[in-house]
C-alpha positions in Angstrom: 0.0 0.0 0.0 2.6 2.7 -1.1 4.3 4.1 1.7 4.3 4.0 5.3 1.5 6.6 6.5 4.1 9.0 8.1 6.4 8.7 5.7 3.4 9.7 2.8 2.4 12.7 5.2 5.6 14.2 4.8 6.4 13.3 1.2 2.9 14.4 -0.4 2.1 17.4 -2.7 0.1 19.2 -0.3 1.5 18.5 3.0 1.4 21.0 5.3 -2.1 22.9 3.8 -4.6 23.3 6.5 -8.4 23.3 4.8 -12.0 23.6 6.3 -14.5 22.0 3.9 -18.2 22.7 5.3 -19.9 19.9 4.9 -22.4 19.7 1.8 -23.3 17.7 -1.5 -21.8 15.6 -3.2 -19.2 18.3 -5.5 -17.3 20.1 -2.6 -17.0 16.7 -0.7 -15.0 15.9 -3.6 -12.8 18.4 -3.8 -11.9 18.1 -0.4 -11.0 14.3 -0.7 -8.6 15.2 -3.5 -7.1 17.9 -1.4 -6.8 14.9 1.2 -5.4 12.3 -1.5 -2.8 14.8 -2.2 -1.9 15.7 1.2 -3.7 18.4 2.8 -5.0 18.2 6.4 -8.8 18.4 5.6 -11.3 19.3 8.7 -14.9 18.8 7.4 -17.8 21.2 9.4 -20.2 18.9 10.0 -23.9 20.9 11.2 -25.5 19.9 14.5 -27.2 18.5 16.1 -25.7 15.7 13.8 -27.7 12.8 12.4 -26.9 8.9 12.5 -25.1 8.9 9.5 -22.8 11.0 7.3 -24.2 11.7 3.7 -20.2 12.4 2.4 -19.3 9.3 1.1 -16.3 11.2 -0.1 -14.9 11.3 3.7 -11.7 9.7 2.8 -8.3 11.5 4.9 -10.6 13.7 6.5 -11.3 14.6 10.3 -14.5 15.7 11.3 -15.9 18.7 13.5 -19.6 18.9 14.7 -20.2 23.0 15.1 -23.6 25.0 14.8 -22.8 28.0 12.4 -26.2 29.3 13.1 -25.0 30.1 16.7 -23.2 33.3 17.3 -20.4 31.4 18.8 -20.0 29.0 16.3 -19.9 31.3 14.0 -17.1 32.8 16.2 -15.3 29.8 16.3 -15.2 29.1 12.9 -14.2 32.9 12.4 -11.2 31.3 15.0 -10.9 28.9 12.7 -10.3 30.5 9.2 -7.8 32.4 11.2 -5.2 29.5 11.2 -6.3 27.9 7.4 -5.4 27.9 4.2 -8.1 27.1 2.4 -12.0 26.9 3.4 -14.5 25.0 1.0 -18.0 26.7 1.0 -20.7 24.8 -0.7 -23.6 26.9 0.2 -26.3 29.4 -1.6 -24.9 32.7 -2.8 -25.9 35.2 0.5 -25.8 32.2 3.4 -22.0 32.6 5.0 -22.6 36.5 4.7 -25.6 36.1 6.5 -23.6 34.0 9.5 -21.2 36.8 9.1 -18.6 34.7 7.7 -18.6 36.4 4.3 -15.0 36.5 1.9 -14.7 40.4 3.1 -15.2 39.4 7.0 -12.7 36.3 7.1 -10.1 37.4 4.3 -10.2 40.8 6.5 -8.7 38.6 9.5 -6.3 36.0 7.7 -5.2 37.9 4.4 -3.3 34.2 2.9 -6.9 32.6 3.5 -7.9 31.0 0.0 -11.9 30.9 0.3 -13.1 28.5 -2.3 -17.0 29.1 -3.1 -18.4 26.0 -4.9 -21.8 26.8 -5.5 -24.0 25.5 -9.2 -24.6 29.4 -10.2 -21.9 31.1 -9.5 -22.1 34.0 -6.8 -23.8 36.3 -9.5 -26.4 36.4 -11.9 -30.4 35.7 -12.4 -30.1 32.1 -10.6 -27.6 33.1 -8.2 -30.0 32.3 -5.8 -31.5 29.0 -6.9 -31.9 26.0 -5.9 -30.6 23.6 -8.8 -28.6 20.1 -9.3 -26.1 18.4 -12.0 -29.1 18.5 -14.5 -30.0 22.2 -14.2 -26.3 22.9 -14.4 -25.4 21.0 -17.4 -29.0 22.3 -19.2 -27.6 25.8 -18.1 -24.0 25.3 -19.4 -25.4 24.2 -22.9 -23.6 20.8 -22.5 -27.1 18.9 -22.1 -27.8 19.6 -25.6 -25.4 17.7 -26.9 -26.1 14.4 -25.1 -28.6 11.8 -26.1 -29.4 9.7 -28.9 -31.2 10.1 -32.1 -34.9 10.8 -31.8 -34.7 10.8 -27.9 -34.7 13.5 -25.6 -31.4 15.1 -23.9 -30.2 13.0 -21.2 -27.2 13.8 -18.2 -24.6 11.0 -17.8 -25.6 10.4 -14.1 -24.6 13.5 -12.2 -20.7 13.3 -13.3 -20.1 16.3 -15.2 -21.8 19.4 -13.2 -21.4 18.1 -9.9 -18.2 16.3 -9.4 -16.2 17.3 -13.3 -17.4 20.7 -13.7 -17.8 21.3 -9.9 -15.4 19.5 -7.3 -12.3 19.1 -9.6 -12.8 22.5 -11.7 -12.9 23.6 -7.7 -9.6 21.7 -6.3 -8.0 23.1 -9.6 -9.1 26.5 -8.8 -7.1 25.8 -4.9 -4.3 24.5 -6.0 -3.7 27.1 -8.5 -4.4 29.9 -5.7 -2.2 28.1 -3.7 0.4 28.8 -6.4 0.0 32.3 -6.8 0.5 32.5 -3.2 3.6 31.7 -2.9 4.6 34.5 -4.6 1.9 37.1 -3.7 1.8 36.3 0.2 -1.6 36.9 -0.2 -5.3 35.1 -0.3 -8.3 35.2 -2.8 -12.2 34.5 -3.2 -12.5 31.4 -5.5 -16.2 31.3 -7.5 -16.2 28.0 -9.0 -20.2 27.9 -10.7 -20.5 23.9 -12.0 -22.4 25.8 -14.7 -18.8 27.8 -16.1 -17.2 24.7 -15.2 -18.6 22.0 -17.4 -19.1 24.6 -20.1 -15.3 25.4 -19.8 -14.8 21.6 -19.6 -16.7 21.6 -23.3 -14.1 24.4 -24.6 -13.2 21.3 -27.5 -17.3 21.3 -28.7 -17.1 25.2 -28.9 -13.7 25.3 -30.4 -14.3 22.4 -32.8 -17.5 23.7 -34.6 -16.0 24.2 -37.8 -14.9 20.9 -37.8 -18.1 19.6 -39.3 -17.9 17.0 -36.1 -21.7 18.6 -34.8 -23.2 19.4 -38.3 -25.8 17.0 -37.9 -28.5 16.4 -35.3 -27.9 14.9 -32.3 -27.0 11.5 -32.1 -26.0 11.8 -36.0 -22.5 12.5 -35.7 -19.2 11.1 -35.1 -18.5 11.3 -31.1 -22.4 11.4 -30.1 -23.7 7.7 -30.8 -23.9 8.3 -34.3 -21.0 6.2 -36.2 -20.9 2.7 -36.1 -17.1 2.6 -34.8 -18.4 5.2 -32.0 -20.8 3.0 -30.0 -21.8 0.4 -27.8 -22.5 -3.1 -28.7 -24.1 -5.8 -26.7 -22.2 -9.5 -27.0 -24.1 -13.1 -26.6 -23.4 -13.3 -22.7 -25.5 -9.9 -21.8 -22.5 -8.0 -21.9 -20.8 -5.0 -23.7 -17.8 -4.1 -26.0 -16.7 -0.5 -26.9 -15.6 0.4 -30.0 -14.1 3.9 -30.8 -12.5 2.9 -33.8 -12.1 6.7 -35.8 -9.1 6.6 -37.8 -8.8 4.5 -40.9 -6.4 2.2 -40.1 -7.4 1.3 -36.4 -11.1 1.4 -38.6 -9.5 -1.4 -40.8 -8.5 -3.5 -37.4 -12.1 -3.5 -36.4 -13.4 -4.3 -39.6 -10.6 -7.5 -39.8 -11.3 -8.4 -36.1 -15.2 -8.7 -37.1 -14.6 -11.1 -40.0 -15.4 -8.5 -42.6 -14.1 -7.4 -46.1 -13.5 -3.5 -45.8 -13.6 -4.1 -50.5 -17.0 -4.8 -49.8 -18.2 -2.4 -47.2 -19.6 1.2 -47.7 -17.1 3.8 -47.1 -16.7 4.3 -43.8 -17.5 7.8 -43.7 -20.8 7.4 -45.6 -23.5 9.2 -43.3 -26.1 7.3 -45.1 -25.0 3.8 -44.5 -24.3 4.3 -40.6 -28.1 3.0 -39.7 -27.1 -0.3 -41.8 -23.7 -0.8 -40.5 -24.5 -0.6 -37.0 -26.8 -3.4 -37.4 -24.4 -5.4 -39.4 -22.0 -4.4 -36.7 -24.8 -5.5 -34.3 -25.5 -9.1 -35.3 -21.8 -9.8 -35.5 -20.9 -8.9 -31.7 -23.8 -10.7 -30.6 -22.7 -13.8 -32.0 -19.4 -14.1 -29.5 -19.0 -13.8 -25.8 -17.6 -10.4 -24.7 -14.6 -12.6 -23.2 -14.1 -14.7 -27.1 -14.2 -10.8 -28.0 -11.7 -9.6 -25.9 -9.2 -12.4 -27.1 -9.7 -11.1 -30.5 -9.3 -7.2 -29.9 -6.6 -7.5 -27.2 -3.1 -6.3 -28.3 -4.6 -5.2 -31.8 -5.7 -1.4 -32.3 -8.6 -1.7 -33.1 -9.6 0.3 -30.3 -12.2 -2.0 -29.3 -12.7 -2.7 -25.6 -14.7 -4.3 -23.0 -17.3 -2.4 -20.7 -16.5 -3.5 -17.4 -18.9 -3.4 -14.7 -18.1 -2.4 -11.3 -17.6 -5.6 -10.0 -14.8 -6.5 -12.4 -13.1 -3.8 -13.1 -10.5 -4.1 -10.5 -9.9 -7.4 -11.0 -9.3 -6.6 -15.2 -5.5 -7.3 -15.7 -4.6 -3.4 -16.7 -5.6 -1.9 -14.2 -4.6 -4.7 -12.2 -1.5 -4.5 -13.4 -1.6 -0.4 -12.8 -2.8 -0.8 -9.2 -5.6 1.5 -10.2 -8.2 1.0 -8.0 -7.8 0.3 -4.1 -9.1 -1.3 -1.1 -9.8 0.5 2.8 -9.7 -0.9 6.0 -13.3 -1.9 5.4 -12.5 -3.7 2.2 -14.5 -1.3 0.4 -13.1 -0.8 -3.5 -12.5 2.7 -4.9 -10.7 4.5 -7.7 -6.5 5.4 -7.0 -6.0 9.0 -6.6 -5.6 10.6 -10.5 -2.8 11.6 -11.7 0.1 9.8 -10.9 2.9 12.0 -9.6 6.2 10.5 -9.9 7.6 11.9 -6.7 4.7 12.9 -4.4 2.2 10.4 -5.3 -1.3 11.0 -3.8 -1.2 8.2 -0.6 -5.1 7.7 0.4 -5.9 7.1 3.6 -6.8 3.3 4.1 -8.9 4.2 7.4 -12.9 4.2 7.4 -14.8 7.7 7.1 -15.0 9.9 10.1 -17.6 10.0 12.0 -19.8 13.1 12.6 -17.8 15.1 15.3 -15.4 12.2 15.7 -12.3 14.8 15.7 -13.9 18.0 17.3 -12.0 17.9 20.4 -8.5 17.5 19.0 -9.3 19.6 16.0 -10.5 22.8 18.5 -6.9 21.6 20.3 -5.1 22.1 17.8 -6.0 25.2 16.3 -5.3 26.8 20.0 -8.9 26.3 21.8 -8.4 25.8 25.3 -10.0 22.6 27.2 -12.3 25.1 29.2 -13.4 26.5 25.9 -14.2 23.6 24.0 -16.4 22.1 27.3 -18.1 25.6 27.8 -19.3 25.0 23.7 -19.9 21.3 24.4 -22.0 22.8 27.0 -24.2 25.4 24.9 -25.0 22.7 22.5 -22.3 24.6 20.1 -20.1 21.7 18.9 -20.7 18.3 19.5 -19.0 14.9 20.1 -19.1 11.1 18.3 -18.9 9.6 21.7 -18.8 12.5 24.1 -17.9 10.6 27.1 -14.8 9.4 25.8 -14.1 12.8 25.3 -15.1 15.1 28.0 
């Protein structure tokens, strides 16, 4: 498993970068996980009172602190807080930390180095500023939406990958680390907006930039990269499952059409619009005939750009990323991606150990960033922060 853990604290990208993530959705629990891959001390502001369970699933190499913002000493403490961080992850509603009085101008005011990272689906300006909204409304928003979906059937969102977690929590972490950067040789903070909207739009710069391509001419699900071509797509094999094929230039093209048992002297052209509807059925009837396993011995080692779709449950066990150590196993024997990209000398080192609890870390977190022990009862006290298992604590 890498490194020893001390050994990957002290040797890791971000070591040494203090950041508060208040707790939220799914996009700004992922940035803060890939802060945490990559080394940085992560605190996640959990709200009280706290329920049963955590809804970050995205926990990994972070410590958790139970605090109510919404009391004027919370709201001091976390002022207390920001005072000693780098970086602080707000997921929240344009207006809502300003409100708390824990607004950019208040907290950057006190700790001029602080990087305050607003992840919010809008952006902290504009007509929707102040809406509600999720991955769907984003990507409609951003244009992207438009583009997805096959022929004759309405626009669909690939699960809630692009806005939320593409477009939102790495656009985000990208946005720190570069801050971070410019830091070093400003001395000095800044206000972060990362809207998922400008993010998976920015993320789409090739579909703008390509237009005169002729690669969108046609309606949706017509053209090359959208489910139109018949060495673009999907195709189902005689045991249920799936091969790939993205077989675009003409001579991996000519691979697939050898590996498929076909003559390309008697085929359409390839780039005949026309005969795409026929070929893919041809295509069809052919991958259905073999197991997806009879066709991976045929495609394998050839570039024909053809290759399986693997299912969560085998694709750690799949000999490349096997061989790649690409996805990796917790304390709990739960299975998750490797921390992306690879860095040569300060590889991200994920932390092996379950998710924290809610409040699991609140006492040795307040400790550390200088609360005294009579302090941190007197808020256990008001109800202001709150404990996993109090009585081991206090």
């Amino acid at each position: 498993r890498y490194l020893g853990a001390r050994q990957a604290a002290a040797t890791m990208a971000l070591s040494g970068v203090r950041v508060l993530e208040l707790a939220g959705l799914a996009p700004a629990p992922l940035c803060g996980m890939i802060l945490a891959d990559f080394g940085a001390q992560v605190v996640r502001v959990d709200r009280t009172p706290r329920s049963a369970v955590s809804t970050d699933v995205q926990g990994r190499g972070k410590r958790s602190l139970a605090l109510d913002l919404k009391r004027p000493s919370g709201a001091a403490a976390l002022r207390r807080l920001c005072r000693g961080t780098d970086v602080l992850i707000e997921p929240f509603r344009h207006g809502v930390m300003e409100k708390l009085g824990l607004g950019p101008e208040v907290l950057l005011q006190e700790n001029p180095r602080l990087i305050y990272a607003r992840l919010t689906g809008f952006g902290q300006t504009g007509k929707y500023a102040r809406s509600a909204g999720h991955d769907i409304n984003y990507l409609a928003l951003s244009g992207v939406l438009s583009k997805l979906g096959r022929k004759d059937e309405n626009p669909y969102a690939p699960l809630n990958l692009l806005a939320d977690f593409a477009g939102g929590g790495v656009m985000c972490a990208m946005g720190v680390v570069t801050a971070l950067y410019e830091r070093t040789k400003s001395g000095k903070g800044q206000i972060i907006d990362a809207s998922m909207v400008e993010g998976i739009a920015y993320l789409s710069s090739f579909l703008w930039k390509s237009q005169n391509l002729g690669l969108w001419n046609r309606p949706r699900g017509e053209n090359l990269l959208d489910s139109g071509a018949p060495f673009y797509e999907t195709y189902k094999t005689s045991d249920g499952k799936f091969m790939a094929v993205g077989a675009i230039e003409p001579q991996f093209y000519e691979e697939l059409i050898k590996g498929l048992g076909l003559d390309s002297g008697k085929l359409p052209s390839q780039l005949s619009f026309s005969d795409w509807p026929e070929m893919k059925k041809k295509f069809a009837s052919i991958f259905a005939q073999k197991t997806q396993a009879e066709w991976c011995s045929i495609f394998d080692g050839t570039d024909a750009c053809v290759t399986p779709v693997l299912s969560f449950d085998d694709v750690a066990s799949h000999q490349h990323n096997k061989e790649r150590s690409s996805f990796i196993e917790n304390d709990q024997e739960e299975i998750s991606p490797r921390p992306a990209p690879l860095l040569s000398r300060t590889p991200a080192v994920p932390s092996f150990k379950r998710d924290p609890f809610i409040g699991e870390h609140t006492e040795e977190i307040l400790l550390e960033y200088g609360f005294t022990k009579q302090e941190i009862t007197k808020l256990y006290s008001d109800k202001v922060i709150e404990f996993s298992n109090p009585k081991a604590n206090l």
